[in-house]
C-alpha positions, 0 to 999 in steps of 0.5 A, spaced: 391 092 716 396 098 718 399 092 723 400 087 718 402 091 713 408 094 719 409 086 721 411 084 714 416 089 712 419 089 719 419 081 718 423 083 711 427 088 715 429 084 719 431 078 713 434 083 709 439 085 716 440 078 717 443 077 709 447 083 710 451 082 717 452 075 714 459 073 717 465 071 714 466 064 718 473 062 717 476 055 720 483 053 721 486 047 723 494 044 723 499 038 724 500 039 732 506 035 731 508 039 727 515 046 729 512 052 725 519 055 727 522 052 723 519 056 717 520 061 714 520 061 706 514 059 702 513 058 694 506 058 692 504 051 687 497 051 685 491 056 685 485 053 683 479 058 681 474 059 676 476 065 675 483 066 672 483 074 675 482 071 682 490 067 682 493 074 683 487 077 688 488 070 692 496 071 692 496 078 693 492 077 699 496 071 702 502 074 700 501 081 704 499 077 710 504 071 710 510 077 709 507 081 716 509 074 720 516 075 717 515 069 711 519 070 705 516 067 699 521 064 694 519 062 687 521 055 689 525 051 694 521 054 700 520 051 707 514 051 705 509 049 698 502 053 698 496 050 695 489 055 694 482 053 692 476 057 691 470 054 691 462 057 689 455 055 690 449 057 690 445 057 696 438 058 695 433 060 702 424 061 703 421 066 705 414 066 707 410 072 708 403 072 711 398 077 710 392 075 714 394 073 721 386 071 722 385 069 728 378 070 733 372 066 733 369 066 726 362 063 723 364 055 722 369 056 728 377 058 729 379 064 723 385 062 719 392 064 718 390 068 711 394 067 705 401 067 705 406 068 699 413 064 699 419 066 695 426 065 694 431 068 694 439 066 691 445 068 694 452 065 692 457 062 697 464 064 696 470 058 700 476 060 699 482 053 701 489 055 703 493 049 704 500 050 707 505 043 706 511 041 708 517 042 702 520 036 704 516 030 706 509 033 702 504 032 709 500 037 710 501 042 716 496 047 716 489 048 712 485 055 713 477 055 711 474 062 709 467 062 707 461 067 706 457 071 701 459 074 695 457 079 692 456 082 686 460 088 686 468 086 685 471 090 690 466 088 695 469 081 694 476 083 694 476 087 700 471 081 703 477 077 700 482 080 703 479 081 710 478 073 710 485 071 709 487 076 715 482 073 719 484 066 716 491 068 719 490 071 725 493 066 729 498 064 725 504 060 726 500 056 730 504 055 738 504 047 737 504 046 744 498 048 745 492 042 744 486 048 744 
């Protein structure tokens, strides 16, 4: 009984550390045509989000990495148009434990597996879109995509906020003439 109890709470342990080291995944792509040299000034146009708190966070974070790279943000007419969107789901997981693992020969044959109790648990994920157009003729040059789980504590999302933008724009300008 010691051995199954120890089995389930290090099959929980081990749930719960998958659930915390839940990593920020961040995805960018960019018009390879497209000469980033020839940026250097940008003016925000539209973020979207539920919560009206988070157009400033999101700014705020864009800002201070776009002015590490030399941008300047203007309040119109930049090189650039910046359009954010912030998008939440939930995502709902199974865990099943058991608390008979059986086995050995019993009277009428093989033993069972025992008795399992499957929960669920809800967490929410949090995406975060950074589109980068071109002022003049309106194409698209650069997406960014952060995503990962949010959490209940608002500066947790802040910094996690924060840490996805810089990642976001880690490479940031990209070298067009590269084709990786």
């Amino acid at each position: 009984m010691k051995i199954q109890k120890k089995v389930i709470v290090l099959i929980g342990l081990a749930f719960l550390l998958a659930n915390v080291s839940f990593a920020r995944q961040v995805k960018t792509d960019y018009d390879r045509a497209t000469n980033f040299t020839q940026y250097k000034t940008y003016s925000w146009e539209k973020v979207q989000t539920a919560d009206p708190l988070w157009v400033d966070r999101i700014k705020a974070a864009v800002n201070a990495t776009l002015a590490a790279k030399g941008w300047t943000q203007v309040e119109s007419g930049g090189d650039i148009s910046i359009i954010a969107m912030e998008i939440n789901r939930d995502h709902q997981i199974l865990n099943t434990y058991y608390d008979d693992f059986g086995g050995g020969w019993r009277w009428r044959g093989f033993g069972g597996f025992g008795e399992s109790t499957t929960t669920s648990d809800t967490y929410t994920i949090g995406t975060l879109v950074v589109d980068l157009f071109d002022a003049k003729t309106k194409n698209l040059v650069w997406r960014g995509v952060s995503s990962g789980m949010l959490s209940d504590k608002s500066h947790k999302n802040i910094n996690n906020l924060n840490r996805g933008v810089q990642k976001m724009f880690q490479h940031f300008p990209p070298d067009a003439r590269k084709t990786s």
